[in-house]
matplotlib code that plots the C-alpha trace (Angstrom):
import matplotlib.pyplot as plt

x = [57.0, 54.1, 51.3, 49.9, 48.2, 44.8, 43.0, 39.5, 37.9, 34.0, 31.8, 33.8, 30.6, 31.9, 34.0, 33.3, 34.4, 37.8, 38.3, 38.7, 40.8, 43.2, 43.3, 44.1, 44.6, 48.4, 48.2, 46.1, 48.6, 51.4, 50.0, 48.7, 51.6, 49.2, 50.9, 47.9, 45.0, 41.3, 38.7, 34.9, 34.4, 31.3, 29.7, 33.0, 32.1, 29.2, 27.6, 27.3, 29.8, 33.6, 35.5, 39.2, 39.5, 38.3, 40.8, 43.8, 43.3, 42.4, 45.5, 47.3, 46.9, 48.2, 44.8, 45.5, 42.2, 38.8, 35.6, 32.1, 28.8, 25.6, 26.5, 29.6, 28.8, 26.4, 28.6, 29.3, 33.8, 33.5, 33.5, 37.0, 38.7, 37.1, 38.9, 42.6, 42.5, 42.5, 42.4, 39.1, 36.5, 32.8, 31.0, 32.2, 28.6, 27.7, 26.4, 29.0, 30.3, 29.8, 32.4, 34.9, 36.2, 35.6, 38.8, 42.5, 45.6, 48.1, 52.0, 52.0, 55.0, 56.1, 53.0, 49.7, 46.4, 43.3, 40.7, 37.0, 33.7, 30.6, 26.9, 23.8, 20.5, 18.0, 16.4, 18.9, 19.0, 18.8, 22.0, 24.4, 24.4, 27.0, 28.0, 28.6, 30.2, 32.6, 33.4, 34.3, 36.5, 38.2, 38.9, 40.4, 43.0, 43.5, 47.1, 48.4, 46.6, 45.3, 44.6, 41.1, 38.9, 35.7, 33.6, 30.4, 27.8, 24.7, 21.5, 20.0, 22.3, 20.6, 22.6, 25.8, 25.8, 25.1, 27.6, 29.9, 29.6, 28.9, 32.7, 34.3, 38.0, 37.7, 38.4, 40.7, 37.6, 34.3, 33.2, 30.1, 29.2, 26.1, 24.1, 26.4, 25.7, 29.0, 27.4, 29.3, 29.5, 33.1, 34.6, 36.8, 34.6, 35.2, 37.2, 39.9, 37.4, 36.9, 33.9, 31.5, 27.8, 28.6, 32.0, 29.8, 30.1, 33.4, 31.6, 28.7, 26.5, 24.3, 22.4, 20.4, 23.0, 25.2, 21.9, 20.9, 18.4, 15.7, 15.7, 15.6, 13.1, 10.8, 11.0, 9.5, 6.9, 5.6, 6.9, 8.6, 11.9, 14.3, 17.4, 20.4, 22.6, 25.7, 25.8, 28.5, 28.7, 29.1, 32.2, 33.4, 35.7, 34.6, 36.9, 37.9, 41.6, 42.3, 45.6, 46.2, 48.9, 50.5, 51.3, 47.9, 45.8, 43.2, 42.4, 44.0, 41.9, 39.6, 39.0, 37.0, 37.6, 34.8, 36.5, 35.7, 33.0, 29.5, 28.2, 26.3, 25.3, 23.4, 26.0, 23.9, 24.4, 26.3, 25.2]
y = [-38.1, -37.2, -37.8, -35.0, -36.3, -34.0, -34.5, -32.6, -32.5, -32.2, -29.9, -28.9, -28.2, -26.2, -27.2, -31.0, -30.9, -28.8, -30.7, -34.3, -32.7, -31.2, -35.4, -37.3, -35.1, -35.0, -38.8, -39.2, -36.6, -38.8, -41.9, -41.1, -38.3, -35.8, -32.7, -30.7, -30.1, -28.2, -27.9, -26.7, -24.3, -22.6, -24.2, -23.9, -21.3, -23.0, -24.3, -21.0, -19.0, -18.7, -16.2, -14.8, -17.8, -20.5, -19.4, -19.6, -23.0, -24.5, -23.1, -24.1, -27.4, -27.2, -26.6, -24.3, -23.3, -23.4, -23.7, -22.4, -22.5, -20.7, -20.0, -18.6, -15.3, -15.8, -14.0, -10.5, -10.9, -13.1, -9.4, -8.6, -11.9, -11.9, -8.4, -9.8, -13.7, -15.3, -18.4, -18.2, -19.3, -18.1, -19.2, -18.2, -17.5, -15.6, -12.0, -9.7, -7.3, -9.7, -9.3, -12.5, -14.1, -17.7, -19.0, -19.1, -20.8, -21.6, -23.3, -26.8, -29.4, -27.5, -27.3, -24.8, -26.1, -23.7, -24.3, -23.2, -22.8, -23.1, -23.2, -24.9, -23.4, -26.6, -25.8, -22.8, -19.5, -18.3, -16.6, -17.1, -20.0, -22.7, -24.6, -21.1, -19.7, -23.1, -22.3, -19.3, -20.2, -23.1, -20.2, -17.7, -20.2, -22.5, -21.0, -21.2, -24.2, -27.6, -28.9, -28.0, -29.1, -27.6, -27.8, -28.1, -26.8, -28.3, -29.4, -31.8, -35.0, -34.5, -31.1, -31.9, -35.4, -32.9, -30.6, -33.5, -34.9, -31.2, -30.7, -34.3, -34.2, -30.0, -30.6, -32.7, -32.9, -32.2, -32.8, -32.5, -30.2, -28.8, -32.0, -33.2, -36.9, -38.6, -40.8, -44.1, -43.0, -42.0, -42.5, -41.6, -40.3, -41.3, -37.7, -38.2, -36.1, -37.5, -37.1, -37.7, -36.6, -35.5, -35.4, -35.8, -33.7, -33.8, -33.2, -34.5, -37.3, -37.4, -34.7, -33.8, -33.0, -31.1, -29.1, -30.7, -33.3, -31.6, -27.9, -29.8, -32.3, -29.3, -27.2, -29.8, -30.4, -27.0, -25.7, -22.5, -21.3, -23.1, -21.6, -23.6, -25.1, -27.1, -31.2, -32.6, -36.3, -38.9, -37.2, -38.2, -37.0, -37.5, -36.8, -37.8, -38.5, -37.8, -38.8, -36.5, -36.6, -33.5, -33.0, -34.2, -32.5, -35.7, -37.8, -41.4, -42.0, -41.1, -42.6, -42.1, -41.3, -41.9, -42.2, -43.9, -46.1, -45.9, -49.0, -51.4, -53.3, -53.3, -52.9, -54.3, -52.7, -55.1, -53.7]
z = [-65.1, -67.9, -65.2, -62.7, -60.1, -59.6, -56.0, -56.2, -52.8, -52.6, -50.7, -47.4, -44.6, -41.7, -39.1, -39.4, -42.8, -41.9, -39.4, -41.2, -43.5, -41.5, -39.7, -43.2, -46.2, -45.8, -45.3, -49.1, -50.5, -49.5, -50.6, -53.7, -54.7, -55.2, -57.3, -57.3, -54.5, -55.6, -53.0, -53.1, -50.4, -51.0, -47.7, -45.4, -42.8, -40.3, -44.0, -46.3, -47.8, -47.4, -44.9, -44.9, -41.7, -43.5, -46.5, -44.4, -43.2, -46.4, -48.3, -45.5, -45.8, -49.3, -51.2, -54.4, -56.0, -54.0, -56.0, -55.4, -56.4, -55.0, -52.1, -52.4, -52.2, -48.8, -46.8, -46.9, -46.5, -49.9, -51.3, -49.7, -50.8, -54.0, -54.6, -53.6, -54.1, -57.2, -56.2, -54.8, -57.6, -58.1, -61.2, -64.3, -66.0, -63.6, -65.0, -66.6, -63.5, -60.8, -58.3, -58.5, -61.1, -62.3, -63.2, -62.6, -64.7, -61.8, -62.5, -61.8, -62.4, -65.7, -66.9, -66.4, -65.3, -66.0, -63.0, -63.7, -61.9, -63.5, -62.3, -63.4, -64.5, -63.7, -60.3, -60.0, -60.9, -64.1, -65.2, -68.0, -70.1, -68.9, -72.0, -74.1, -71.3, -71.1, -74.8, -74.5, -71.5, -73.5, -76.3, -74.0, -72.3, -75.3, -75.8, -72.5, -71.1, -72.2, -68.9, -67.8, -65.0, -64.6, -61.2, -62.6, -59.4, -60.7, -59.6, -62.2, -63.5, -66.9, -67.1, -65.8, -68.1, -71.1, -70.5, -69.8, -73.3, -75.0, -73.5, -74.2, -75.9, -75.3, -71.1, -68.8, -66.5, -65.7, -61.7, -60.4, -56.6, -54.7, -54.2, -51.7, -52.3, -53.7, -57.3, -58.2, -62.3, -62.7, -65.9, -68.7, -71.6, -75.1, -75.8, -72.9, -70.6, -66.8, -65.4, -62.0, -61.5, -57.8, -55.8, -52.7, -49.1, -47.2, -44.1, -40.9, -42.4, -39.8, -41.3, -43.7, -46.7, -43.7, -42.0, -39.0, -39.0, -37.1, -38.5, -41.8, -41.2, -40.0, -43.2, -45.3, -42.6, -42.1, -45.2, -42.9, -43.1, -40.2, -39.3, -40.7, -38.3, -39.2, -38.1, -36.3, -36.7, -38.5, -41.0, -44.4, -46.8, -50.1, -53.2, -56.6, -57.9, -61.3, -63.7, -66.3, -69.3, -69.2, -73.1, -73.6, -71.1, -71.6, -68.4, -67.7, -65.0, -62.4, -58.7, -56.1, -52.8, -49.4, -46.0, -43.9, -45.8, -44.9, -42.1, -44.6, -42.0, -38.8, -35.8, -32.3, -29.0, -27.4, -24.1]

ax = plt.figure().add_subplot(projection="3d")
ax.plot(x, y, z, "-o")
ax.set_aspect("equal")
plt.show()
């Protein structure tokens, strides 16, 4: 066939998030012949960071690259696996000499997809420019790949939208992390590009955005720093499914994936 089929999972919290994946992701591999699995980690380990545990499980469940953001680097092991495994992502515009790197080109079906991480500036903080340092990705694996997708860990829709149409026709995909909030805006952009503001959280929605309610709820009350504490309930997975022509490199389509959906209505206490 001339069609991969791309699953990108969003935000993995903690064990919650593990834990739901390791329940139904073979299942939505099966069912939706999935050639190719990318998962954002950067909150797997108890809701910061990434550690050689969390790793283990994740890739062996069939997960090729895992993407980060900001808090990627929270803890301290990230240094070890960022020295031996390239298939663990930090953003790409990060400063020059930051340890990681923030991009891989990995064999998939005959074909070589390039898989990039790239962080925001709005609301973040203030390192390399995103959109040149895209370009300059797009320059450097132009030879060897035309299949591109690009987690985009960004803060403000305004930025991610702009990069998403600064990039149209040059990308297979541009998909949104880090608010954790899954948006209903997926679409094939006029170039062949895919795109999504936010993947959403594959993780405990009784919280707030993973963090449990109270400890959260507090720090905008008393404006004080709360320790963070991983949720437990309420799980989701939350993903995107993306069809790709593999001469072309352009997107077919895009889907998006919430299980189980949300209650939209009231449920009574029969008791």
């Amino acid at each position: 066939m001339n069609t991969l089929e791309i699953l990108f999972i969003g935000d993995i919290v903690g064990k919650p998030g593990i834990q739901i994946l390791q329940t139904f992701l073979k299942n939505l591999v099966e069912n939706n012949k999935i050639d190719f699995i990318i998962a954002n980690g950067e909150n797997v380990a108890d809701g910061k960071g990434i550690t050689e545990k969390e790793l283990k499980i994740l890739t062996d469940l069939g997960i090729k690259v895992i993407t980060g953001g900001n808090h990627i680097f929270e803890k301290q092991q990230f240094q070890e696996i960022a020295k031996k495994e390239k298939i663990v992502l930090r953003p790409l515009n990060y400063p020059k000499g930051t340890f990681g790197q923030g991009y891989v080109v990995m064999d998939c079906e005959g074909v070589k997809i390039t898989v990039a991480s790239l962080q925001g500036r709005a609301f973040l903080q203030a390192i390399d420019c995103p959109f040149r340092t895209a370009e300059w990705l797009i320059e450097k694996v132009k030879k060897e790949s035309n299949i591109i997708i690009i987690d985009f860990h960004a803060e403000a829709t305004a930025e991610k939208i702009a990069l998403a149409n600064f990039l149209d026709g040059k990308v297979t995909a541009i998909v949104g992390t880090h608010t954790h909030i899954q948006t209903a805006d997926e679409r094939i952009l006029p170039g062949g590009t895919a795109y999504i503001t936010d993947v959403g959280m594959t993780g405990p929605y009784d919280s707030v955005i993973g963090m449990k309610k109270e400890a959260a709820i507090n720090r905008f009350l008393y404006q004080t720093p709360q320790k963070y504490q991983t949720a437990q309930d309420d799980v989701h997975l939350a993903a995107v499914i993306i069809s790709v022509d593999k001469s072309t490199g352009k997107a077919k389509k895009i889907r998006r994936i919430f299980f189980p959906e949300f209650h939209t209505e009231l449920v009574e206490n029969e008791s």
